[in-house]
C-alpha positions in Angstrom: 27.6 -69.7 109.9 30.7 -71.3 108.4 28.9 -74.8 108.9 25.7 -73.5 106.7 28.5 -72.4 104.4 29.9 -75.9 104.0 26.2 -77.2 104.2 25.3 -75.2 100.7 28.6 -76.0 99.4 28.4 -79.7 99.7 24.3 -79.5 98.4 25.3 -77.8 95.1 28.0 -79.9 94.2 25.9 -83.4 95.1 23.0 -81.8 93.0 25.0 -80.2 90.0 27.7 -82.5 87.9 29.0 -79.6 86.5 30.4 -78.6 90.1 33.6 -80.1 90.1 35.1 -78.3 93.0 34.3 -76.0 96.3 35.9 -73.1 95.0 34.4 -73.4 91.6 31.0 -73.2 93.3 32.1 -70.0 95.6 33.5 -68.3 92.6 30.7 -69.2 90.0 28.0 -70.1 91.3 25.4 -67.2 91.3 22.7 -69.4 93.8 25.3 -69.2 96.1 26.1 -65.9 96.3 22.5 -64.7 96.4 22.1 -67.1 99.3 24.9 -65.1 100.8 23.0 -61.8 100.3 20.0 -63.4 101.4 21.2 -64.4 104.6 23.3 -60.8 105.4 20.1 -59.3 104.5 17.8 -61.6 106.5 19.9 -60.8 109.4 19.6 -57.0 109.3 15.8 -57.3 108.9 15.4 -59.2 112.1 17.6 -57.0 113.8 15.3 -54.0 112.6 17.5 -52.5 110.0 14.8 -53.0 106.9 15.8 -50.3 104.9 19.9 -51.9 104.5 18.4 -54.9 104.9 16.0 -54.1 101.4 19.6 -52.3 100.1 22.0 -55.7 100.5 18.9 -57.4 98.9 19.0 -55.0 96.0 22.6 -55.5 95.2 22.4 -59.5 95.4 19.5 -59.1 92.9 21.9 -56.8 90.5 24.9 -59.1 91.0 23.1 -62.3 90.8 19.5 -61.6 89.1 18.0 -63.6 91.6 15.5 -61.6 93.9 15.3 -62.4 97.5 13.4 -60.7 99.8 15.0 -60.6 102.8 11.9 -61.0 105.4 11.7 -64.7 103.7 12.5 -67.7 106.0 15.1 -70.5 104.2 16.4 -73.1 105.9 19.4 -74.8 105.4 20.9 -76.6 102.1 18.6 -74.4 100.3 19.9 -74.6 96.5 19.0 -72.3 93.8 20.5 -73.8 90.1 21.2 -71.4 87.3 19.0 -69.0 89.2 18.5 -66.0 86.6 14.7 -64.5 87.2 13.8 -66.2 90.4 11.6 -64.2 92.9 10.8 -65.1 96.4 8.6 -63.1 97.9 8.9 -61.2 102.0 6.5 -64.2 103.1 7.7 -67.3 101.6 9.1 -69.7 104.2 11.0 -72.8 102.5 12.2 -75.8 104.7 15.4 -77.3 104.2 17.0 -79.5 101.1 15.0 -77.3 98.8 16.1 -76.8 95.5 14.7 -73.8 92.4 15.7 -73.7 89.3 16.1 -70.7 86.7 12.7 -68.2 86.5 11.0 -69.8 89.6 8.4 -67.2 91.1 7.1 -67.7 95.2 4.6 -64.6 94.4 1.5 -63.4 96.1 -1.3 -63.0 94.9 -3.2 -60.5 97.2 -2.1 -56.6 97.8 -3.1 -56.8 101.5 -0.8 -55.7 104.1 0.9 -57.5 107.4 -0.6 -60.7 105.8 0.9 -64.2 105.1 0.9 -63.3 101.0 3.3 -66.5 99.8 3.5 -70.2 99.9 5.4 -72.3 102.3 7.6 -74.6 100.8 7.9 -77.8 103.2 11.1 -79.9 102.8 12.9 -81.5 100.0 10.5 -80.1 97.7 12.0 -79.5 93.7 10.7 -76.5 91.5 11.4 -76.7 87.5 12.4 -73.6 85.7 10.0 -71.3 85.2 7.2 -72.6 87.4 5.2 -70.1 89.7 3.9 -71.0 92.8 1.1 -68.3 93.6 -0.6 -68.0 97.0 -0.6 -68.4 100.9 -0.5 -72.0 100.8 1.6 -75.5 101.5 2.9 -77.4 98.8 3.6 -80.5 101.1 7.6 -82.5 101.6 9.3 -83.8 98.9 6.6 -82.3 96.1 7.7 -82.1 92.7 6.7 -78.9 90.4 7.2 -79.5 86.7 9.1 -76.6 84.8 6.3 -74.0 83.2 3.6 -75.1 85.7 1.4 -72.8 87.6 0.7 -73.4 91.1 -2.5 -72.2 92.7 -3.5 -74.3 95.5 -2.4 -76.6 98.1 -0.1 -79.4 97.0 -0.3 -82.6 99.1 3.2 -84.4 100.2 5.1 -86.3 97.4 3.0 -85.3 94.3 4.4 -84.3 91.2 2.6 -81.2 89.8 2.4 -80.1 86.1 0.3 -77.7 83.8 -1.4 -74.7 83.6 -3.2 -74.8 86.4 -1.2 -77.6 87.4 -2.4 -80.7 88.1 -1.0 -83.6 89.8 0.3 -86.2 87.8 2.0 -88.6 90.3 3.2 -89.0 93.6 6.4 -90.4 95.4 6.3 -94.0 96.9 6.6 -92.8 100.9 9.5 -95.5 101.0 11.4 -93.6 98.7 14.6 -91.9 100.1 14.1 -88.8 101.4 17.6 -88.1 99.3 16.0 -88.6 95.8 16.8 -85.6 94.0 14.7 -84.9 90.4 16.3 -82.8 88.5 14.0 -79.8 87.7 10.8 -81.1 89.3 9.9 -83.6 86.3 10.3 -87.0 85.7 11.3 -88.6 82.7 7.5 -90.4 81.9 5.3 -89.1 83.0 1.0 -89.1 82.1 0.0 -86.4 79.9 -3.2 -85.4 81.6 -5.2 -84.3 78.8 -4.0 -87.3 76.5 -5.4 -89.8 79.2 -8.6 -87.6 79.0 -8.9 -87.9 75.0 -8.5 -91.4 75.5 -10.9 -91.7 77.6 -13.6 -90.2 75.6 -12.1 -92.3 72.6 -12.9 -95.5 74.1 -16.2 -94.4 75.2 -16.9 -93.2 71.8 -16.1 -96.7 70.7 -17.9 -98.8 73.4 -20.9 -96.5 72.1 -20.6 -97.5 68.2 -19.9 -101.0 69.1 -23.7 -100.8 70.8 -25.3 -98.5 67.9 -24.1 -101.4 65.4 -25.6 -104.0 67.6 -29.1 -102.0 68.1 -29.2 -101.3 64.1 -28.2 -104.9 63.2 -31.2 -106.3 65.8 -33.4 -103.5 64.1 -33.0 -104.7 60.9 -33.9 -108.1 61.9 -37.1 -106.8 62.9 -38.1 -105.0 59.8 -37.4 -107.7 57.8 -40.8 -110.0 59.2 -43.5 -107.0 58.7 -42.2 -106.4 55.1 -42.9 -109.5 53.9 -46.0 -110.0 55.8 -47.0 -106.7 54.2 -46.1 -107.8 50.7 -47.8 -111.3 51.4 -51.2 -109.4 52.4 -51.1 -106.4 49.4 -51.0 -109.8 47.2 -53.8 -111.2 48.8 -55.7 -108.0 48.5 -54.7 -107.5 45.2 -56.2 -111.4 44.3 -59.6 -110.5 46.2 -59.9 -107.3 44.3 -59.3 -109.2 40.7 -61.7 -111.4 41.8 -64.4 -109.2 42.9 -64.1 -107.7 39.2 -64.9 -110.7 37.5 -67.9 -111.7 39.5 -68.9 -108.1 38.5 -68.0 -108.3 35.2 -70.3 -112.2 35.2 -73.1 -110.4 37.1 -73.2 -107.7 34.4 
């Protein structure tokens, strides 16, 4: 147990500058001590005490505001920054070096009973503030979720998810350290989805005028060789009918 202790410890202050000591993070550190409730709770519900077990989760929510249900599974160096509004629901299982930030929600999304109801987190995954993840599924190791996003289906290993319904954006170079850490789920650049759409349509709309142009131009091209041929045989006709109406005009 102590060695978990330590384990949380030393994750919050590798992941958080503002840590500067151990005690400073047991003291003020409200991720902490709901992890603390968690786990005191967590016991009692596998031991079959739900109701205290439900009770000690109650309190860590009115001391911390961070909501834990304690029939969720955590592993180990499991860090929750800031923390205020975060919900994880009774069937969320998260793997180990996870990190949440501020207003994170592991809901469910169906109102059936004795049913897996929440995601699974897999390890070293990173959730921004305020992003929900919705539904029984697996958002794979090392995903990143961008603050505000909402999550609704699977998430494949390494990809970095933003948007409403979030979309993936990205994905982490399977070289990469698994140690990376990204603070809040989001990188500093990345592709704005719906800008690389517009732009898209942009340079279609372009490649289209540039082709319209060259159809008109050749059209006019065209048109210019009957016109004159037309004006070139009204004269003719015009001469002939002159004529005709002075051999009448001799004739009479």
């Amino acid at each position: 147990m102590f060695k978990t202790l330590g384990e949380d410890i030393g994750t919050i202050r590798r992941h958080d500058p503002a840590a500067r000591s151990s005690l400073e993070v047991v003291l003020c550190y409200p991720g902490f001590h709901a992890v603390l409730f968690y786990r005191l709770g967590n016991f009692l519900w596998r031991h079959g005490l739900k109701l205290l077990a439900r009770f000690v989760s109650h309190l860590g929510r009115w001391f911390t505001g961070i909501e834990i249900h304690p029939g969720a599974t955590i592993g180990r160096r499991f860090f929750i920054d800031h923390g205020m509004g975060v919900v994880i629901g009774g069937t969320a299982e998260i793997g180990d070096d996870v990190t949440l930030y501020q207003g994170v929600t592991l809901g469910g999304t169906s109102l059936e009973r004795g049913v897996k109801r929440h995601p699974t987190l897999e390890d070293g995954v990173i959730i921004g503030s305020g992003a929900s993840v919705l539904g029984p599924f697996t958002v794979g190791a090392g995903a990143r979720i961008g603050a505000n996003a909402v999550v609704i289906a699977e998430v494949p290993p390494g990809a970095t998810m933003v948007g409403i319904p979030a979309k993936q954006v990205g994905r982490r170079d399977k070289k990469a350290k698994h140690e990376d850490f990204l603070a809040y789920g989001t990188p500093e650049r990345i592709p704005d989805p719906v800008a690389r759409a517009l732009d898209g349509l942009l340079d279609q709309v372009s490649t289209l005028k540039a082709r319209l142009e060259a159809i008109e131009a050749q059209g006019d091209g065209d048109e210019d060789l009957p016109a004159a041929g037309y004006e070139s045989g009204g004269g003719a006709k015009r001469a002939s009918k002159s004529g005709n109406g002075r051999r009448t005009s001799r004739a009479r």
